[in-house]
Structure formats: structure tokens, C-alpha cells
C-alpha positions in Angstrom: 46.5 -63.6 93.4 48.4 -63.4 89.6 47.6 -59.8 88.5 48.7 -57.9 84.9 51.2 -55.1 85.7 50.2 -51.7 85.8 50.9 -48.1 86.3 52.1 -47.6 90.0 49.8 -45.4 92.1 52.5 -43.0 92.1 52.5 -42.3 88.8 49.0 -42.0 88.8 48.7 -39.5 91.2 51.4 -37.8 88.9 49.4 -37.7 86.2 46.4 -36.7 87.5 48.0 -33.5 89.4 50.1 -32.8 86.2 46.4 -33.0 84.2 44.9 -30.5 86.6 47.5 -27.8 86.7 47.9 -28.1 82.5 44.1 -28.1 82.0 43.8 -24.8 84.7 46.7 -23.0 83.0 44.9 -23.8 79.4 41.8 -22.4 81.0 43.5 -19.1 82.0 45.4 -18.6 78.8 42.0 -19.1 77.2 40.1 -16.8 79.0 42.8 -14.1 78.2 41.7 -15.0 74.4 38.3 -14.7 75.1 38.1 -12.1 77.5 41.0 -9.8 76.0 42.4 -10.8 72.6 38.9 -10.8 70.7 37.9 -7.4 71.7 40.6 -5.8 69.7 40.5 -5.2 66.2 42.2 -6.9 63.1 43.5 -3.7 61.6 44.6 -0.8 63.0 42.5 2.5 62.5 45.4 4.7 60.0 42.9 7.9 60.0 46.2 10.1 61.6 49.7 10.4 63.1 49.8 9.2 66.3 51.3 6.0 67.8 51.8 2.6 66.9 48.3 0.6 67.9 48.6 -3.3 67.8 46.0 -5.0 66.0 44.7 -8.5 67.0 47.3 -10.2 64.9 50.3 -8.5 66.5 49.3 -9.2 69.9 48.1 -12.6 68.5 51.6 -13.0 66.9 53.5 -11.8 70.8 51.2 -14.3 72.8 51.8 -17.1 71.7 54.7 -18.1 71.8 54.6 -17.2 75.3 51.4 -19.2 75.9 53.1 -22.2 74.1 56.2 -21.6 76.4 54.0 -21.3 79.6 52.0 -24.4 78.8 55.6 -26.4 78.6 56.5 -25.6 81.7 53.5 -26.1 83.5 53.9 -29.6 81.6 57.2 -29.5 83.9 56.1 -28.2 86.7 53.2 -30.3 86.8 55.0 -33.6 86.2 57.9 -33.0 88.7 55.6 -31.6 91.4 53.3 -33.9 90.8 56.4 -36.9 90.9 57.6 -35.2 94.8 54.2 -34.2 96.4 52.9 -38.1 95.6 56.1 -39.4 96.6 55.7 -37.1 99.9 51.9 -38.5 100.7 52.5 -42.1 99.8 55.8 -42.1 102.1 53.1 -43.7 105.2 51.9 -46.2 102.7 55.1 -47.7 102.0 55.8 -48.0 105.5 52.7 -49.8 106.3 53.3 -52.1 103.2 56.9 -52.9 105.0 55.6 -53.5 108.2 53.0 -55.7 106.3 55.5 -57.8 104.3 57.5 -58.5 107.2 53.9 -59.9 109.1 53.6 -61.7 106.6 57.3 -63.1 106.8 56.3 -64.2 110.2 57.5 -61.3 112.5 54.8 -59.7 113.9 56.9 -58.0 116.6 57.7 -54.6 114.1 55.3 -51.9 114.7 55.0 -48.7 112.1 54.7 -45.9 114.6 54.1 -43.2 112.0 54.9 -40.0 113.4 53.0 -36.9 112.8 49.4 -35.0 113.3 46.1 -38.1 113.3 44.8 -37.7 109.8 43.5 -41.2 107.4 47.5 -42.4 106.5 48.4 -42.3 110.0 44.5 -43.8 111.6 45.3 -46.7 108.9 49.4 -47.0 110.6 47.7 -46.9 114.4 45.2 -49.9 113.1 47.7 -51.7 111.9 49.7 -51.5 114.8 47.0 -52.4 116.8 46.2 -55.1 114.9 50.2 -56.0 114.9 49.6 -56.6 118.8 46.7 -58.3 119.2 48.0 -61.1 116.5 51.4 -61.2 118.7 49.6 -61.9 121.9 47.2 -64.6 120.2 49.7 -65.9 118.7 52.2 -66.3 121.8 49.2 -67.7 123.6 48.5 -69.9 121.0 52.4 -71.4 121.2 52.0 -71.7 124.8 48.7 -73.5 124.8 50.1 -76.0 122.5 53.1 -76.5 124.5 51.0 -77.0 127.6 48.5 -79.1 125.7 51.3 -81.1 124.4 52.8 -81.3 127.9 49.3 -82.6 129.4 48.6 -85.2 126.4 52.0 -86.6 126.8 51.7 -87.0 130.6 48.9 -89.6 130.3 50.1 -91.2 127.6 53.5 -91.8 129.3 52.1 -93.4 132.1 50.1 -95.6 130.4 53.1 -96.9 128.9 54.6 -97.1 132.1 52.0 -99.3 133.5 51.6 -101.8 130.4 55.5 -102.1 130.8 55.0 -103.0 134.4 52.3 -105.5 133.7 54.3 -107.1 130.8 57.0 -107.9 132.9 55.5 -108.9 136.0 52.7 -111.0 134.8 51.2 -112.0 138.4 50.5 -108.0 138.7 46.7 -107.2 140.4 45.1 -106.7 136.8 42.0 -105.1 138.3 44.6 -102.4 139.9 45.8 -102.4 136.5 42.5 -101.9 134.8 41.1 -99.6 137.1 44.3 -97.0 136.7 44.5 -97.3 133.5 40.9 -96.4 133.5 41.5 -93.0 135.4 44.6 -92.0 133.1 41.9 -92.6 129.9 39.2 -90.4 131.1 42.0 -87.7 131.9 42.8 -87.9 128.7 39.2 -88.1 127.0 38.5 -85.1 129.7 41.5 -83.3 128.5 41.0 -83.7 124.8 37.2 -83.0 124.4 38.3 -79.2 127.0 40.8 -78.6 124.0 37.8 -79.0 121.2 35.2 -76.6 123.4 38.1 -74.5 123.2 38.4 -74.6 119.9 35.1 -74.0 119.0 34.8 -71.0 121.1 37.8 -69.8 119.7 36.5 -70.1 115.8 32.9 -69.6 116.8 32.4 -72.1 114.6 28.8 -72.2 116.4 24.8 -71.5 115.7 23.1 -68.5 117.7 19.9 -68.9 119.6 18.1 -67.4 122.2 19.5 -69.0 125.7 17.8 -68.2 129.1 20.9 -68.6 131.3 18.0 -69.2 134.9 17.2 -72.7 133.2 21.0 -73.4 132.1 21.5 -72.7 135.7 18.6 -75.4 136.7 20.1 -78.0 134.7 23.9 -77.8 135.8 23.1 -78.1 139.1 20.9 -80.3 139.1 23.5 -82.3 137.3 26.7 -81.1 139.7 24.2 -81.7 143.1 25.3 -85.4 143.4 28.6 -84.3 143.7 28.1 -81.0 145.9 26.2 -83.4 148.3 29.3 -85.9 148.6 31.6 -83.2 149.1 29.3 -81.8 152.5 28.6 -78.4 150.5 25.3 -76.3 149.9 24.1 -75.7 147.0 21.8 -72.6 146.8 20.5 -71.1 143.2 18.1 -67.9 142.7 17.5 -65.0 140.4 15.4 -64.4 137.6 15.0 -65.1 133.7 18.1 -63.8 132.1 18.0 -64.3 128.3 20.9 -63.7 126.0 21.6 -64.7 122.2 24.2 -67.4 121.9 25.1 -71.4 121.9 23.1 -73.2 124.4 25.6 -76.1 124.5 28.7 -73.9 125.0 27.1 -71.7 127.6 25.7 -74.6 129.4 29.6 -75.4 129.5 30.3 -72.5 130.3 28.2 -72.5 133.9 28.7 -75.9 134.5 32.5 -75.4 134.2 31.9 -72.5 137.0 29.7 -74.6 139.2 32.4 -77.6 139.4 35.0 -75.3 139.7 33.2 -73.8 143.0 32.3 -77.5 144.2 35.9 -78.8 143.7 37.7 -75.6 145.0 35.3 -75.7 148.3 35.5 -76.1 152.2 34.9 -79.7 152.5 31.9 -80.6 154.7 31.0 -76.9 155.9 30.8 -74.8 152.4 28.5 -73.5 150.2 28.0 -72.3 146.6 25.4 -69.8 145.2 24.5 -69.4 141.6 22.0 -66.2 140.5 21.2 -64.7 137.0 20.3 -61.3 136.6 19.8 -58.3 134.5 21.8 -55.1 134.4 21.1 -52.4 131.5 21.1 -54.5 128.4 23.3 -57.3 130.1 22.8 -60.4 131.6 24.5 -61.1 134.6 25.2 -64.8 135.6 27.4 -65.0 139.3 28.6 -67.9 140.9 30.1 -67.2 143.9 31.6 -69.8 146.8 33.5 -70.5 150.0 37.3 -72.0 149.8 40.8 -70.9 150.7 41.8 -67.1 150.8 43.4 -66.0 147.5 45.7 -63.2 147.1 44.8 -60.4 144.0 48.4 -62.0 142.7 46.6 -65.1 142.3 43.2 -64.2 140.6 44.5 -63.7 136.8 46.6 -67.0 136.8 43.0 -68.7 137.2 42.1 -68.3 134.0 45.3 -69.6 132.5 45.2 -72.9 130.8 46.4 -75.9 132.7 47.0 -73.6 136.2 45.3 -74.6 139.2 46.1 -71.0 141.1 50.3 -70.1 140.9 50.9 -74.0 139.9 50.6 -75.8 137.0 48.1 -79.1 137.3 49.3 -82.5 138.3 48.3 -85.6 137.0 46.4 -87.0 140.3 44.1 -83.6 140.3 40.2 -84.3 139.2 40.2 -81.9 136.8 42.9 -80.8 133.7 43.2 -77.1 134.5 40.8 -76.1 131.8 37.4 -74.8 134.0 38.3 -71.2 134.0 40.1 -70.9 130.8 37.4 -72.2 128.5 34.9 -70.2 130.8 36.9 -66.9 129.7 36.6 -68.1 126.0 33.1 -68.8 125.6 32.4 -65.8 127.3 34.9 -63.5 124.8 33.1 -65.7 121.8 29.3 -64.2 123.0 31.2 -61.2 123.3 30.9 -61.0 126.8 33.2 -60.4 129.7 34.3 -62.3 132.8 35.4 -61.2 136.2 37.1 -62.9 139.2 36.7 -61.4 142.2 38.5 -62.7 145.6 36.3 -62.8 148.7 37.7 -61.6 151.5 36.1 -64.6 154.0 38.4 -67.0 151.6 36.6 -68.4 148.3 35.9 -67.0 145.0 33.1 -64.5 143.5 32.8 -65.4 139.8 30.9 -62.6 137.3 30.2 -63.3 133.7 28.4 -60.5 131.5 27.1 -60.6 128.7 24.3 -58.9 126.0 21.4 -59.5 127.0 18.9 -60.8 123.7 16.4 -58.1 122.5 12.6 -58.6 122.7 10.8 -59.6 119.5 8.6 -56.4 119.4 12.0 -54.5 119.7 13.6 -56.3 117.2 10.5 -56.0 114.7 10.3 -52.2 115.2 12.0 -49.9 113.1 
């Protein structure tokens, strides 16, 4: 934004502390002429020898040029004080506006770290920094979530090349076998993709709020997912009770059914189980998923959440799903400002806990 130059805030500052010592030394000189100087008389009483008695004039005539002479240099004084104390209290500011210039430049690794007792300068500085951080982490995970992304797009891509190439030059190739891999690599890809926009969107919330009861979000995923629990040998058990928050009902139905077919895939085959149950908790809503599987090490638990990691590896190709479940879980549930937590269960499987508000009543909304 093109602004018109203009007095630095510096100089302002200057002004104004050089216009409040001048004006307070003015006022003292002219309480001395009020209070002092017009009490004595113009002439002096000559009724006797005695001594010499100033009249109003002669003190007049002493004071001021003293008063003009104090009035210059608290002009001085004023001005140059003025000039270092500013320079002295703005010294944080044009720290912070370094630091700012070079985020804006790009480098968002610089951090102010204003020394000195909390007071507003150095509470604005700790912000910033704060700030600083938060924007280099989301920013790092932004560039490696586009490299990964990348990575996984490519993948699919590449060998569908791979098998056109193959059927170009052997033209009495099964097509059906063709077809029907060719097939598999698309929906990766259409999988993959449409994870990255719910992503997205959670990221921006770019989304409308409702009121969303999570028990019938709960109903509808698995009654969707059963089909597959069922081929798989597993149980699928659901319970709890009405558990209302304020949010998107598409992205939160995402958001359970990602955690239910994460439980189904990453299962015992044949002799497991998986229990869903909303509840409430002191102004929270509580939705937990928890199931049977393989043991998992506390090492393990945070690299669940990672995009495109399937425990300590990264996702292959021939896996059913594109390493997304977990990781777009995690962001829908930061986007409804909520929380998510993985616990390990010690029998082997995982215990899956997301939080968030719970939506207020209408009567306690309408109150005052």
C-alpha cells in the first residue's frame, strides 16, 4: 500500500515530550508572575533613607531575561531528550520491524529474543516469535507434504505409463489384466487426490458450521464400513450416547469413517474386533474408536498421524489405502478446534480419542 511520507514516529514522540516540558516550564515561570511579581508595587515607597527596594519593573527588568534564557534551553533540553529517550523506547520496535522484513524476505528462521523485564514492547517481540515458529513448522510441513504428495501422484502415474508401454508393444497382452490394473492404479489415484482436497479444506476451513450429533455420524459409517468388517472376520460393536458438537457434518463424517477403516484394515484378521462410543465429558464431546491389531511401540504412535506413513514406513503402492486416514483425521479435528489422541493398547491394537467442544443448548445460547 502507496502511502504520502510523513513525520517518523520518532520525531513525533520528540515533539510531543519537547511540547510538555516547554509548556510545564512556561507554566512555572508564569505562576512566579502571578503568584510573586504582581504583588509588588510599581514604585518604590521614597518616604526615608533606608535601602534600595525594587519595584515591579526592576525585578520585571532582572527576570526576564532569565525566563527567556530558561525557556531556550528547556527548548534544548526538551528536543534532545526528547530525540534519545524515543530513540531508547522505540529500540524493540526496530528490532521487531527487522525480524519482520526479513519474514517477509522469506526467512522465517530469525527470532527477536528481546531481552529485558515483560512489559507491551517485549509481549509484542515474544508474539512475534511465537508466531515466527508456528509459520516455520507449517511451513516445513507444508514442503514436506508436497514432496510426499508429489512422490505419491507420481507413483501411479508412472506405472500407468509402464503398463500402456507394455501393452503397446506386446499387442497379444491379456487386455482384461490390463484393464483391471490399470483400474486399481486410477482409483489410487482418485483416492489419493480427493484425501489431499479434505485436506485442504480442513486446513482453510473453507467450511459451513452446523450442529452435528457425532452417535448418528457414528450409525452411518459403520453401517457403511460393516460390509467390509464382515469380510475381514472382525466385530463390529458401537454404543454411547448423543454427543452434539458445532461443525461440518461432511468433514466429521470423514473424519470417523477414516478412524473406523483405519481400525478394520489395521485388524486381527478373522478373530478381531472394533468398538466405536461417543460420549460427553465437561463441555466436550468424546468420540473413541478403539481396536485389536499388532502391538505398537510409544516410538511408533506419533508417526501415525504423518501423511503417507503406514507406522515407521512410508506407504507402498500395493497397500489399500494412501497413508492419509490418520493425518486428515488430526486436521479436521485441529479445524473444529478439537484435539486427537493415540493411545497404544497394551493387548496389541490401537485406542483412538478425538475431543472436541461440545455445541451449547439453545436455551443457553439465548440467555444472556
Amino acid at each position: 500500500m502507496d502511502r504520502p511520507p510523513g513525520l517518523s514516529v520518532r520525531l513525533k514522540l520528540t515533539l510531543s515530550y519537547a511540547a510538555v516540558v516547554i509548556v510545564s516550564g512556561a507554566m512555572l515561570l508564569a505562576v512566579v508572575w502571578v503568584f510573586l511579581l504582581r504583588y509588588v508595587p510599581d514604585a518604590t515607597y521614597a518616604g526615608g533613607p533606608g535601602p534600595f527596594t525594587p519595584n515591579r519593573g526592576d525585578l520585571t527588568r532582572a527576570f526576564t531575561p532569565r525566563a527567556v534564557q530558561m525557556m531556550a534551553f528547556l527548548v534544548v533540553f526538551g528536543l534532545a531528550g526528547g530525540w534519545l529517550l524515543a530513540g531508547r523506547m522505540l529500540a524493540p520496535l526496530a528490532r521487531i520491524s527487522d525480524a519482520t522484513g526479513l519474514a517477509a524476505n522469506g526467512s522465517l528462521s530469525h527470532r527477536i529474543a528481546l531481552p529485558g523485564r515483560k512489559d507491551e514492547l517485549r509481549e509484542l517481540a515474544d508474539t512475534f516469535d511465537t508466531m515466527l515458529a508456528r509459520l516455520e513448522a507449517h511451513v516445513a510441513e507444508q514442503r514436506r507434504f508436497a514432496a510426499n504428495a508429489s512422490h505419491e501422484l507420481r507413483t501411479p502415474l508412472a506405472i500407468s505409463q509402464t503398463l500402456l508401454e507394455v501393452a503397446r508393444n506386446d499387442p497379444d497382452r491379456d487386455t482384461d489384466e490390463l484393464v483391471e490394473r490399470l483400474l486399481a492404479v486410477n482409483t489410487r489415484a482418485i483416492d489419493l487426490t480427493e484425501a489431499l482436497l479434505v485436506l485442504s479444506r480442513a486446513d482453510q476451513r473453507s467450511f459451513t458450521l452446523e450442529r452435528v450429533d457425532l452417535s448418528l455420524l457414528v450409525e452411518e459409517a459403520t453401517e457403511t464400513l460393516l460390509p467390509l468388517a464382515e469380510a475381514r472376520g472382525l466385530t463390529l460393536r458401537t454404543g454411547g450416547t448423543v454427543a452434539t458438537t458445532v461443525g461440518n457434518g461432511a468433514l466429521l463424517l470423514q473424519l470417523v469413517s477414516n478412524l473406523v477403516h483405519n481400525a478394520i484394515v489395521h485388524n486381527l484378521p478373522e478373530r478381531g474386533w472394533v468398538e466405536v462410543v461417543t460420549t460427553t465429558d465437561r463441555g466436550a464431546v468424546v468420540l473413541g474408536v478403539e481396536n485389536t491389531g499388532t502391538t505398537l511401540t510409544a516410538e511408533t504412535l506419533p508417526t501415525l498421524v504423518e501423511a503417507f506413513q503406514r507406522g515407521n514406513e512410508r506407504v507402498h503402492t500395493d497397500h489399500a489405502g494412501v497413508g492419509l486416514g490418520l493425518a486428515i483425521v488430526k486436521r479436521i479435528a485441529e479445524a473444529h478446534d478439537g484435539a486427537l489422541t493415540l493411545t497404544a493398547r497394551a493387548a496389541g491394537g490401537l485406542h483412538v480419542s478425538v475431543r472436541l467442544p461440545a455445541a451449547l443448548e439453545p436455551a443457553a445460547i439465548a440467555s444472556p
